[in-house]
C-alpha positions in Angstrom: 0.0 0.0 0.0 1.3 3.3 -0.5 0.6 4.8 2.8 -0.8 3.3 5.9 -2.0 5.6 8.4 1.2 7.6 10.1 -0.2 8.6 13.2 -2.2 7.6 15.7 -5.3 9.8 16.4 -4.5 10.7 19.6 -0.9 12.3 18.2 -3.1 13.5 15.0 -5.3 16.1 17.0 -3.1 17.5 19.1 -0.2 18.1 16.7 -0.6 22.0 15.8 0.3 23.5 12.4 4.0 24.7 13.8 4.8 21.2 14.0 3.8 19.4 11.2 6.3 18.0 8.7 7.5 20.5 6.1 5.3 19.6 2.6 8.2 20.4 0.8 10.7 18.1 2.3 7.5 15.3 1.6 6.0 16.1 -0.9 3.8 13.2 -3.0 0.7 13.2 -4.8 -2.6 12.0 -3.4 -3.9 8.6 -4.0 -7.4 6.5 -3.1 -5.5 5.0 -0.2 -5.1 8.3 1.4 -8.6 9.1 0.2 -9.9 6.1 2.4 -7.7 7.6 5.1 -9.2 10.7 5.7 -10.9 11.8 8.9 -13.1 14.5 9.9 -15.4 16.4 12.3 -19.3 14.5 12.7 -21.6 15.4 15.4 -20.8 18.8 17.4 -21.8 20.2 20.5 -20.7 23.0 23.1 -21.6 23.0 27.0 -24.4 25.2 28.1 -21.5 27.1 29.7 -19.4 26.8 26.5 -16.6 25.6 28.2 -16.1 22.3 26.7 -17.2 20.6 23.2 -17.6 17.3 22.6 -17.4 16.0 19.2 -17.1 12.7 17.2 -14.2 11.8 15.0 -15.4 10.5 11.7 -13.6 7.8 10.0 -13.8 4.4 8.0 -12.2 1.3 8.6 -8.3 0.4 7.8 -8.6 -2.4 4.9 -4.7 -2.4 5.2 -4.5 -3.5 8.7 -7.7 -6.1 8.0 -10.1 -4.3 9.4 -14.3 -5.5 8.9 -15.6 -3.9 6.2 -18.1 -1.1 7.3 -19.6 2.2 6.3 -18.3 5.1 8.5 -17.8 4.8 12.3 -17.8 7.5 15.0 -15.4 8.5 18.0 -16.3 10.3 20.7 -13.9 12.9 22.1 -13.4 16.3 24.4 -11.7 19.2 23.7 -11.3 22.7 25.7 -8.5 24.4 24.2 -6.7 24.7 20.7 -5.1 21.1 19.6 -6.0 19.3 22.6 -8.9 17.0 21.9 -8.8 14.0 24.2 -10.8 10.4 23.3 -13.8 10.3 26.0 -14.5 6.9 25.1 -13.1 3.9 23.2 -13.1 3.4 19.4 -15.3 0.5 19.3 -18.0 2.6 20.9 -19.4 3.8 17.5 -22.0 6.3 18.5 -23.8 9.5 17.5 -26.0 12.6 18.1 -24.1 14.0 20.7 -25.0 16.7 23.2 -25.3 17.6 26.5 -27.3 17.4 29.8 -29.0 20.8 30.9 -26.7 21.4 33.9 -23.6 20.4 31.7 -22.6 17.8 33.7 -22.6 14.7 31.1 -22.4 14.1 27.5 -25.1 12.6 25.8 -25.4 10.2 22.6 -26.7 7.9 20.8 -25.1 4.0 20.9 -26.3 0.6 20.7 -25.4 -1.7 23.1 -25.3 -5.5 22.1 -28.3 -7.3 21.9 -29.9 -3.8 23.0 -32.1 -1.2 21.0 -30.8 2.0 20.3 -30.6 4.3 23.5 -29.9 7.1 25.0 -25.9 7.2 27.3 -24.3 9.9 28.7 -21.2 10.0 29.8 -19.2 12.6 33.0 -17.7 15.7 31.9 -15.8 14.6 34.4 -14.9 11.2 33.6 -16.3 8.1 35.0 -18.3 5.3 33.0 -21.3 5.5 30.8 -24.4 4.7 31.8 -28.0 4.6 30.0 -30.3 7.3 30.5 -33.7 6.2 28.3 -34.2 3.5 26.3 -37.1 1.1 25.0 -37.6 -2.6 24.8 -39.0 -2.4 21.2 -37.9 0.3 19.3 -34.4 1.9 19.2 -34.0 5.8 19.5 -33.2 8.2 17.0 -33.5 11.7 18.8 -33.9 13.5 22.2 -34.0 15.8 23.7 -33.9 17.5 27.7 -36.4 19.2 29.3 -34.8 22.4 30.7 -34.2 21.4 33.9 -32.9 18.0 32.7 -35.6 16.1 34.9 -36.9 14.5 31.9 -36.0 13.5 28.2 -38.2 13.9 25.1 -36.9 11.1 22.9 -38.4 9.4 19.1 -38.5 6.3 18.5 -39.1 3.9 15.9 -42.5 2.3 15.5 -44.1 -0.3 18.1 -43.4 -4.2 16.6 -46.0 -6.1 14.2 -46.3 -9.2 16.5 -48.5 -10.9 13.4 -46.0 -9.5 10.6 -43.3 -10.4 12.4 -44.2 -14.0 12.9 -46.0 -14.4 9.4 -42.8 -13.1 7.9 -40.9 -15.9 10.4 -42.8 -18.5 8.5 -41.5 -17.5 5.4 -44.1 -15.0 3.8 -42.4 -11.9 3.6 -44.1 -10.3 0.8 -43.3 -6.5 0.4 -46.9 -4.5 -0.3 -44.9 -1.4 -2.5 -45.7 1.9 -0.4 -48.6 0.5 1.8 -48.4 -0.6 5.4 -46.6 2.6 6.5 -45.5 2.5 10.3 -45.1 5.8 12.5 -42.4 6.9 14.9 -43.4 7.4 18.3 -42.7 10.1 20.8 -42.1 9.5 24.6 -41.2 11.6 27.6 -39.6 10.1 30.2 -38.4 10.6 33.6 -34.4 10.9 33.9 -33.0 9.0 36.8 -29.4 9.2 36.7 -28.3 9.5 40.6 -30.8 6.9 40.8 -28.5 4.0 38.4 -32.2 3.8 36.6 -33.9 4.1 33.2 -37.7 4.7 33.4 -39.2 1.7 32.5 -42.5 3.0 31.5 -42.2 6.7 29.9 -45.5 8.2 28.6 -46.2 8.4 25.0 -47.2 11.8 23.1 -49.2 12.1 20.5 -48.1 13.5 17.7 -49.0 14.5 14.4 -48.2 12.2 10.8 -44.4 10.6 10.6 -42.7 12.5 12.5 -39.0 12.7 12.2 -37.5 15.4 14.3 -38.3 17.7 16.7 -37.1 20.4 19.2 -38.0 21.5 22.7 -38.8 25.3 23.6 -35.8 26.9 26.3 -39.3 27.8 27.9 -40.6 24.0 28.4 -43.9 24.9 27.1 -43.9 23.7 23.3 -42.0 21.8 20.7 -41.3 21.9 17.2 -42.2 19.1 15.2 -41.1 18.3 11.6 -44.3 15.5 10.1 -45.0 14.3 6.9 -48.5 12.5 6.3 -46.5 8.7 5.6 -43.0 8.2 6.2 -42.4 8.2 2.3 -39.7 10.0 0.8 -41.3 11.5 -1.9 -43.9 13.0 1.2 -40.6 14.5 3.2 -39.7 16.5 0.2 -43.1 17.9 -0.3 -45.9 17.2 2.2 -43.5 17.7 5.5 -44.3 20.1 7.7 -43.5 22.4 10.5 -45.9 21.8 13.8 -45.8 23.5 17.3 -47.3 21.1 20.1 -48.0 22.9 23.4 -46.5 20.3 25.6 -48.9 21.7 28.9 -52.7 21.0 26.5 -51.4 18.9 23.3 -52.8 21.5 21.3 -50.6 21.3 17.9 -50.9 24.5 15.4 -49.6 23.7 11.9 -46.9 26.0 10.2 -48.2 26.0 6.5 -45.0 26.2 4.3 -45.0 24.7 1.0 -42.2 22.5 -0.5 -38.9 21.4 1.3 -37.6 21.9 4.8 -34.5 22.6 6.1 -32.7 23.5 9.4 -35.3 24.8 12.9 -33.9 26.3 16.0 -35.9 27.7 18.6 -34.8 31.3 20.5 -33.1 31.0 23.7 -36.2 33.1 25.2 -38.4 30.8 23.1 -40.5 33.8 21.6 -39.3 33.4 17.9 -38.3 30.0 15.6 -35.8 30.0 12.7 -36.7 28.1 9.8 -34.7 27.5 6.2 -37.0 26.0 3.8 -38.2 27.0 0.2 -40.3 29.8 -0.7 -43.1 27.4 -2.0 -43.9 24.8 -3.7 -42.1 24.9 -7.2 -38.1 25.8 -5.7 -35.9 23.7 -5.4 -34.3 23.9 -2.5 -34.4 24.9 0.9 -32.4 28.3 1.2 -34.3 31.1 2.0 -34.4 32.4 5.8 -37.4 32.8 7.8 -39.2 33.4 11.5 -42.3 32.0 12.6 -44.1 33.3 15.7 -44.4 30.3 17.9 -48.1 31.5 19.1 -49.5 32.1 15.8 -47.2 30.0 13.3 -47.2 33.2 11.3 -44.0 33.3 9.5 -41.7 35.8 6.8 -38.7 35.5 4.8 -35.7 37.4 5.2 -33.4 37.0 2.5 -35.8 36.1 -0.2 -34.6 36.6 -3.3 -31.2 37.3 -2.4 -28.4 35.8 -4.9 -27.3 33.5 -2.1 -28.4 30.4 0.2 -29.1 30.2 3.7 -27.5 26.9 4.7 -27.8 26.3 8.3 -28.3 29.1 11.7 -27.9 28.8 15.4 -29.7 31.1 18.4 -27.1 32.6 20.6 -27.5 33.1 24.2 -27.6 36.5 23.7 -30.2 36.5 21.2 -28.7 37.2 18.0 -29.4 34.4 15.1 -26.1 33.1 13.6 -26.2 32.1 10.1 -24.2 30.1 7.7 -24.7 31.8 4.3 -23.2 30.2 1.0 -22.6 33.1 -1.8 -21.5 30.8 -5.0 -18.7 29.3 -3.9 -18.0 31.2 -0.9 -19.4 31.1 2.7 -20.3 33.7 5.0 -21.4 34.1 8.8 -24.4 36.5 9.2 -25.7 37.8 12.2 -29.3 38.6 12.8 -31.5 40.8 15.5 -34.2 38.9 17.4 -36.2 41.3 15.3 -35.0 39.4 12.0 -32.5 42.7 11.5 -29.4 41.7 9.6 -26.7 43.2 12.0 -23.4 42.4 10.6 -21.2 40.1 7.8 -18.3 38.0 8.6 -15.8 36.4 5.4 -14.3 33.4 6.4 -11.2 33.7 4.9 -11.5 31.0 2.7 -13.1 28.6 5.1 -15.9 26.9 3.7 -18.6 26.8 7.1 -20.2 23.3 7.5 -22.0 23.6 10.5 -22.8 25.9 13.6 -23.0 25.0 17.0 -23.0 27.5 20.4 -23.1 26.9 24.3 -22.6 30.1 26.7 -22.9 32.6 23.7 -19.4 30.8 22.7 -19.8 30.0 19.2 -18.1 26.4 17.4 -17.8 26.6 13.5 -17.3 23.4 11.7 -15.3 23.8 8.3 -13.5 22.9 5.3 -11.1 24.4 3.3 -9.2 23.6 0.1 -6.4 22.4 2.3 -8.2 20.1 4.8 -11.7 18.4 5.4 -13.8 19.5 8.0 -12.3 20.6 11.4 -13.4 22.5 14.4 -12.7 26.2 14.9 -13.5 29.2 17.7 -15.3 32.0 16.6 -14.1 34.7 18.4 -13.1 38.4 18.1 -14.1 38.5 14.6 -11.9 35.6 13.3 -11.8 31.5 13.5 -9.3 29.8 15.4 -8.7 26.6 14.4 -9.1 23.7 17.3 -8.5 20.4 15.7 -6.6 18.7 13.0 -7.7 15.5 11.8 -5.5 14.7 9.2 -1.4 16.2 10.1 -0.6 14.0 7.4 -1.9 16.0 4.5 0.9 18.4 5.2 2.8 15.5 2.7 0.6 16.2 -0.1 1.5 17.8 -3.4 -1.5 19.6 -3.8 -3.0 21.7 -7.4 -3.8 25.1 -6.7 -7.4 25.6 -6.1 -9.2 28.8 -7.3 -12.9 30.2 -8.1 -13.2 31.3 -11.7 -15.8 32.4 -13.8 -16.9 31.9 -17.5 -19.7 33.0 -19.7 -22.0 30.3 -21.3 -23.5 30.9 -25.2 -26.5 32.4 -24.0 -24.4 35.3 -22.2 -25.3 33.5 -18.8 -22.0 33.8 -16.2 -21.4 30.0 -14.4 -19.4 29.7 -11.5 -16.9 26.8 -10.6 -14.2 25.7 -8.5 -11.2 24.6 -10.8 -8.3 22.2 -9.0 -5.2 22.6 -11.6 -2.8 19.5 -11.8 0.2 19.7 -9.5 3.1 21.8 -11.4 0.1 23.6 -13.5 -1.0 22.9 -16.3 1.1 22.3 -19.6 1.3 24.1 -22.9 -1.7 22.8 -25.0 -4.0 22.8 -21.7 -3.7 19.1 -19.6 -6.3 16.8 -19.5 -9.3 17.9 -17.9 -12.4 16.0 -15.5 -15.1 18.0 -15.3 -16.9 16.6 -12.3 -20.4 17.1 -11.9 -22.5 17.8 -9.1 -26.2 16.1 -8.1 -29.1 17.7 -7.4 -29.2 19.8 -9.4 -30.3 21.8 -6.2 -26.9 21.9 -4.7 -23.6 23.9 -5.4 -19.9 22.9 -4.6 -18.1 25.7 -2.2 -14.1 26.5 -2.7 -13.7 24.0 -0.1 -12.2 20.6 0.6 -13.3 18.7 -2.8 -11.5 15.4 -3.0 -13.7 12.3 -1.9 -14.2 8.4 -3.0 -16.4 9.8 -5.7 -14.9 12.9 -6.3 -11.3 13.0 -8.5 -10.5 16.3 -6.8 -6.3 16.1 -5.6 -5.9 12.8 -6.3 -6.5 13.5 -10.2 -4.5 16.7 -9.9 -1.3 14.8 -8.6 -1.8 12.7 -11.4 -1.6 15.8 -13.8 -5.4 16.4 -14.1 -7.1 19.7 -14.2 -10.5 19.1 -12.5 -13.2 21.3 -13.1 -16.1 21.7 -11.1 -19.2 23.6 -12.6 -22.3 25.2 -10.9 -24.1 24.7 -13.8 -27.7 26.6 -13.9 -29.9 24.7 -11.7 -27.6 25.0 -8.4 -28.1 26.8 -5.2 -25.8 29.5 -3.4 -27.4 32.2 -6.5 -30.4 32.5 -5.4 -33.8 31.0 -6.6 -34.2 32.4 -9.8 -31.0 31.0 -10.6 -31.7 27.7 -9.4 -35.2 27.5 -10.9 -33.6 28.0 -14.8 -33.1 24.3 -15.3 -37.0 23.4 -14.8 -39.2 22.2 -18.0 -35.4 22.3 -19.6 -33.8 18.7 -18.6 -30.5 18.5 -20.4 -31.0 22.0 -21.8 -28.9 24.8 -21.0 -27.7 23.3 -17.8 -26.0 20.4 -19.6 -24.9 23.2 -22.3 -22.9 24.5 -19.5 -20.5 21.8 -19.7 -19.7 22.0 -23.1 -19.2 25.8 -22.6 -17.1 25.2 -19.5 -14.5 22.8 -21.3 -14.3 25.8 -24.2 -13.9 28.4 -21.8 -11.0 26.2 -19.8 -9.5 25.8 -23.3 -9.3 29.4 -24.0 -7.4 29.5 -20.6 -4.8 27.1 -21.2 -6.0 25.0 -19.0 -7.8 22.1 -20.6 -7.0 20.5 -23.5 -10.3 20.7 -25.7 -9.4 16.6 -27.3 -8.9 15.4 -23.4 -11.9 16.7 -21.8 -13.9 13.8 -19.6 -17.2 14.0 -17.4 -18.3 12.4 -14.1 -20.8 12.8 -11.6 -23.6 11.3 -9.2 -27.5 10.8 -9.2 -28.3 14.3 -11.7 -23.8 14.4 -12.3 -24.8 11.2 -13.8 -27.2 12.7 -15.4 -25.0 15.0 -16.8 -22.1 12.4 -17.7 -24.5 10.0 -19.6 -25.9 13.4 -21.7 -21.8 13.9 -22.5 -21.1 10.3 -23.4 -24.3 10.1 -25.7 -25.6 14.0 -26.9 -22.6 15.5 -26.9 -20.3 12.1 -26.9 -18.0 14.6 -30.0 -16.9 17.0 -27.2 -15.9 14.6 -24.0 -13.4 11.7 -24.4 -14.3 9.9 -21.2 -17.4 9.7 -18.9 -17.8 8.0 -15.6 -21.4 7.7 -14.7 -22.8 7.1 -11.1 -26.2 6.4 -9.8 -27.2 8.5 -12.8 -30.3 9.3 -15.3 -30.6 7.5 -18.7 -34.3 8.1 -19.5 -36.3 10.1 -18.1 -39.8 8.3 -19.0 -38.8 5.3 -16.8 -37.0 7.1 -14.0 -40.0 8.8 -13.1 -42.1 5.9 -12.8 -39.3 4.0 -10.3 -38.2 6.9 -8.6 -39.0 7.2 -5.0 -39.2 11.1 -5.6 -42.0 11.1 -8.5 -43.8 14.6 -6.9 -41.0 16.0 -6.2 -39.4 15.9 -9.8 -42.5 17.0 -10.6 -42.8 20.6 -8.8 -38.7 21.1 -9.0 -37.4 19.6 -11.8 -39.8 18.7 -14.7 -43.0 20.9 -14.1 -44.7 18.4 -16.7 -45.7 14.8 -15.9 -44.1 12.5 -19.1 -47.0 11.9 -20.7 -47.5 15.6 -21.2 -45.1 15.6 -23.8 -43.2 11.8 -24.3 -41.4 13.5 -27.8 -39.7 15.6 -25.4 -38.9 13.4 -22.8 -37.6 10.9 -24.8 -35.5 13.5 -26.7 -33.8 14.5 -23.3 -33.2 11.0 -22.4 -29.4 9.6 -22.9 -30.4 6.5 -24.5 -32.6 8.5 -27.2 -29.0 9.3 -28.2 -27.3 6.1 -27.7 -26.6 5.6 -31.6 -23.5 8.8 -31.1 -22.1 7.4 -28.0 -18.3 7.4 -28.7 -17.2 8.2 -25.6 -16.0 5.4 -23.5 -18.3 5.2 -20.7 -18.0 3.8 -17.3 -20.9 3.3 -15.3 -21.4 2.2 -11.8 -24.6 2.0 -9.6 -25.4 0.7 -6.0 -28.0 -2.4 -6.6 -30.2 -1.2 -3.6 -30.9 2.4 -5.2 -34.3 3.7 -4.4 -33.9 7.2 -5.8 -32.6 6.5 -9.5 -33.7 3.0 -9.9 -30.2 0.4 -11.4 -32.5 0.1 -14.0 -31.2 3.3 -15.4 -27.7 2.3 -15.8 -28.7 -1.2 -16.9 -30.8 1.0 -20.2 -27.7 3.3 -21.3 -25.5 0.1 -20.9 -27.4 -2.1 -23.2 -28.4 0.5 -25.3 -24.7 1.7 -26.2 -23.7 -2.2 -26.2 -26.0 -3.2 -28.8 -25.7 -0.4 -30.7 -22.8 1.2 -30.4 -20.8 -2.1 -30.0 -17.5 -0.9 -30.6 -17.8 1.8 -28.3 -15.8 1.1 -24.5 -18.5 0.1 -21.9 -18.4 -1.4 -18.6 -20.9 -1.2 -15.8 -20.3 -1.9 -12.4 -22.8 -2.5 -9.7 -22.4 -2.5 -5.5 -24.6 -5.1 -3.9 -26.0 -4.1 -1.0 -25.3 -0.1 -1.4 -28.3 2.7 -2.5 -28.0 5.9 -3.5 -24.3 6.3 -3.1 -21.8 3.7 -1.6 -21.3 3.7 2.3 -18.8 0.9 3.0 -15.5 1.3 3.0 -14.3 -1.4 0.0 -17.6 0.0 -2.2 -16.0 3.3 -1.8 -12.4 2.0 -2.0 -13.4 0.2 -5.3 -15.2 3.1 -7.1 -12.6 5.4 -6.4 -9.8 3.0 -8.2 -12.3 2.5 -11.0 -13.0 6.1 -11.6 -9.1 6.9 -11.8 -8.3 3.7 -13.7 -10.9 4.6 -16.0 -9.8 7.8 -17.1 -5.9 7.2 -16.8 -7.1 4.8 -20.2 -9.1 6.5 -21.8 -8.3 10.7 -21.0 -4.9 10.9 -20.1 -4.3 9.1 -23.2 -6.5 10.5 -25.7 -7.0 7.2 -27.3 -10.7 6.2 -27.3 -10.0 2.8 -28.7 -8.1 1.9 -25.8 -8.8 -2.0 -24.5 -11.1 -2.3 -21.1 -9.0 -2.3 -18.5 -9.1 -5.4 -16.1 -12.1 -6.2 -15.0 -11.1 -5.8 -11.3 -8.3 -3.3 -10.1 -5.4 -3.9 -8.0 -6.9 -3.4 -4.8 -2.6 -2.4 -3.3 -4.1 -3.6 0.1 -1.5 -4.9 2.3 1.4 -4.5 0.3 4.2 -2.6 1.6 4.8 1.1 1.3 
């Protein structure tokens, strides 16, 4: 293997920046071993005093060392000062949703126990062993929360067992009855009896509105916040969900009515005003606009509606003010708001890309990324971050390609936004070869920020002397609704136009090479790849395809998301028009694929059906039969790969792929193998 890991995490965090190896004297490129390597920030929270934060450590299993194949785990640790984060618990406790008691006095999280349901643990500030604060018999936990004087926990649960199904399905009929016999969460309150070394055994049930699958408790004690869709289908969280405030003293519930998707709730610290992110109504795409609802009425308004921007994620502080992460393009902000929904000031990040916010005793915690590292923990304070963790000292080896913001204008006079990583040394005269990698949605945006994952080329293509190029193609978020509404009624229009305008404009630059210009991308990026390797197959030499679209008439029938491509994407049911939606379809367009195509899918996919890739494969194979195809599917994965050898795998592929097909020019290259070398456990 070319790396294994060269630290131990407990060396890793509290290393600080002054003495880290010099890159210079250690240079190397990336590679998908150090991809699978990589460790970051999860769950985050600060002590009602904000003394302390407690935070897990993110990372997937070592292959190398023989680890079990998993998806990603999670490490519980403590830190209260710059670069000295301490492990609060052992690796092999693999928990989440952390937080902390009222008084501050343990942490809290999520972990199941063998042979036990999910529960609620905490754990001393102080030290000391774990023990279980609420749990059920027959259903596992999946959030809680305190009372404000920590003498009870709120807590959701999974629905009560099918004693019938359960032993029908025992006896061997297990039939699945598509999108009927829906089962509910549950909600319980229960008593918290720590000093007493008991969990109440019988806590009282709430009734609550629909599937509910979140909620939030008022500062005051009085109400909650309740996010409920009428069934627990996913197609229903996108577009029926909604807002509801239950009065926890007379179970009286007032609904919130929003229209279309839902985003990030916090409550006021003096529990007199709610923040909400969520769309403007029914038909945008995403949920990025700002608002505040009176908790008596349900009343609410917009704040930045209509701003070229996207409101990603806020936090109340103590003080009152409402903290907000705000994405402009590529670039993240931190906004502070009045009670009165006042903006009050800006704050630039210096190139820090802001994941997440989290605040205890008006001290607030920002987790981000930039193009150097993934996400890490820093201190807001004074005006700036200070950066209090470091996952990964190790990247301090890595020969990285600068990483810049540019602009171009498409054919229609329309300016596009993107993040371009140039190979390491630059690129060459006569431009380098060039990945354009595509991102899903299309109601997201990639930030200048850390950009290199299992699925994403990002540095370890650049140390291989790639340019990658990564458009915010009409359709994305972070400029504003309008901008993000152009792609609807217009599959594979403009937005997909784009791409082909990007690679001219990167041309023009001297950074791509027009003849070695390839496409990837997930879910609507493979979308976008399979419209490249087919449509426009004469402009892109390469294509690797994941969890993507091939036609558009039978995604929408096996998509779990039919209404909401409906309202955001389409605006036209297929048999509106079946010319058109066939036209747009890769496969209608199969007969010019000459672009050798890759294309992988996870076998369990529930959002863009394997079907899809199974289509464009056979299409291209029968008739284009000359043209390089291979497709590649992950038993057991969905939408997107979770463990670590699926991820491990694709990532090899990917590169593999394009080293034969881009870096070379040569579209009549032979497939390579059929299965890569896998490098683990050899020796460095």
């Amino acid at each position: 293997m070319t790396r294994l890991r060269t630290a131990l995490l407990g060396t890793a965090l509290i290393l600080s920046a002054a003495t880290l190896p010099a890159a210079a004297a250690m240079a190397r490129p990336m590679t998908a071993q150090d991809v699978m390597n990589i460790e970051y920030t999860g769950s985050v929270a600060v002590s009602p005093d904000g003394e302390k934060i407690a935070f897990t450590r993110v990372y997937f299993p070592d292959l190398a060392k023989g680890e079990k194949n998993s998806g990603a785990r999670q490490q519980l640790f403590v830190i209260d000062s710059a670069m000295e984060a301490k492990a609060w618990l052992p690796e092999d406790m693999r928990i989440s949703t952390v937080g902390f008691t009222p008084d501050g006095s343990m942490i809290t999280f999520l972990w199941t126990r063998k042979g036990e349901k999910r529960a609620l643990w905490g754990v001393p500030v102080s030290g000391g062993a774990h023990v279980k604060i609420a749990g059920l018999k027959d259903a596992g936990i999946s959030a809680y929360q305190f009372s404000p004087d920590g003498s009870q926990v709120y807590v959701l649960a999974g629905p009560a067992p099918d004693d019938m199904r359960e032993s029908q399905e025992d006896d061997g009929f297990d039939a699945i009855v598509f999108e009927e016999e829906h089962r509910f969460n549950r909600m319980f309150v229960a008593d918290v009896m720590i000093g007493a070394g008991e969990v109440d055994a019988a806590p009282t049930q709430i009734e609550i509105p629909g599937y509910v699958d979140d909620f939030q408790i008022a500062p005051s004690g009085q109400y909650a916040v309740l996010t409920s869709a009428p069934t627990p289908l996913v197609d229903d969280s996108f577009v029926t969900k909604r807002p509801y405030i239950l009065d926890l003293v007379t179970g009286g519930v007032i609904t919130v009515e929003t229209s279309g998707v839902l985003g990030d709730i916090e409550i006021s610290p003096d529990s007199a005003a709610i923040s909400l992110i969520a769309a403007v109504d029914v038909n945008d795409p995403a949920e990025t606009t700002l608002h505040l609802i009176d908790p008596a009425t349900g009343a609410f308004r917009a704040l930045n509606e209509g701003a070229p921007e996207a409101a990603m994620n806020a936090e109340w502080m103590a003080d009152g003010r409402l903290a907000v992460h705000i994405d402009k393009g590529a670039t993240s902000v931190l906004r502070f708001y009045g009670a009165d929904g006042a903006m009050q000031n800006e704050v630039a990040t210096g190139g820090l890309v802001i994941a997440g916010l989290e605040q205890g005793g008006n001290r607030l915690v920002v987790e981000a990324n930039s193009a150097a590292h993934p996400n890490e923990l820093f201190l807001y304070a004074g005006g700036g971050f200070e950066r209090w963790t470091n996952h990964n000292p190790w990247l301090a080896e890595i020969d990285m390609g600068v990483q810049r913001t540019i602009t171009y204008t498409a054919r229609d006079g329309q300016d596009i936004e993107g993040i371009l990583i140039e190979p390491v040394g630059g690129a060459p005269a006569g431009g380098a070869p060039t990945i354009l990698a595509v991102h899903g949605g299309p109601e997201a945006h990639d930030s200048n920020g850390w950009l290199t994952y299992y699925s994403e080329p990002g540095q370890v293509a650049a140390g291989k002397g790639y340019a990658v190029f990564l458009p915010n193609y009409r359709g994305s978020t972070g400029y504003g609704t309008a901008f993000s509404r152009q792609h609807q009624r217009d599959a594979a229009g403009k937005e997909f136009d784009d791409l082909v305008d990007a690679k001219y404009a990167l041309a023009e630059m001297g950074i791509a090479d027009p003849a070695r210009v390839g496409v990837t991308g997930g879910s609507y990026g493979g979308f976008a790849t399979a419209w490249s390797a087919t449509r426009y197959s004469e402009e892109f030499a390469a294509g690797v395809m994941f969890i993507g679209v091939s036609n558009l008439l039978s995604r929408w029938s096996t998509t779990d998301i039919p209404t909401e491509e409906y309202n955001v994407h389409a605006r036209a049911y297929p048999w509106e028009d079946y010319a058109f939606t066939l036209e747009r379809s890769p496969i209608f367009h199969a007969d010019k694929a000459d672009t050798p195509l890759l294309i992988m899918h996870g076998a369990q996919d529930p959002r863009v059906h394997p079907g899809q890739s199974i289509e464009l494969y056979r299409h291209i194979k029968v008739r284009r039969p000359d043209t390089p195809v291979r497709l590649v599917l992950y038993p057991g994965e969905g939408h997107g790969n979770s463990k670590t050898a699926a991820r491990y795998d694709y990532n090899l592929r990917m590169m593999e792929w394009f080293d034969t097909y881009l870096m070379t020019g040569d579209r009549d290259a032979p497939l390579p193998a059929p299965r890569p070398d896998l490098l683990i456990g050899q020796a460095e």
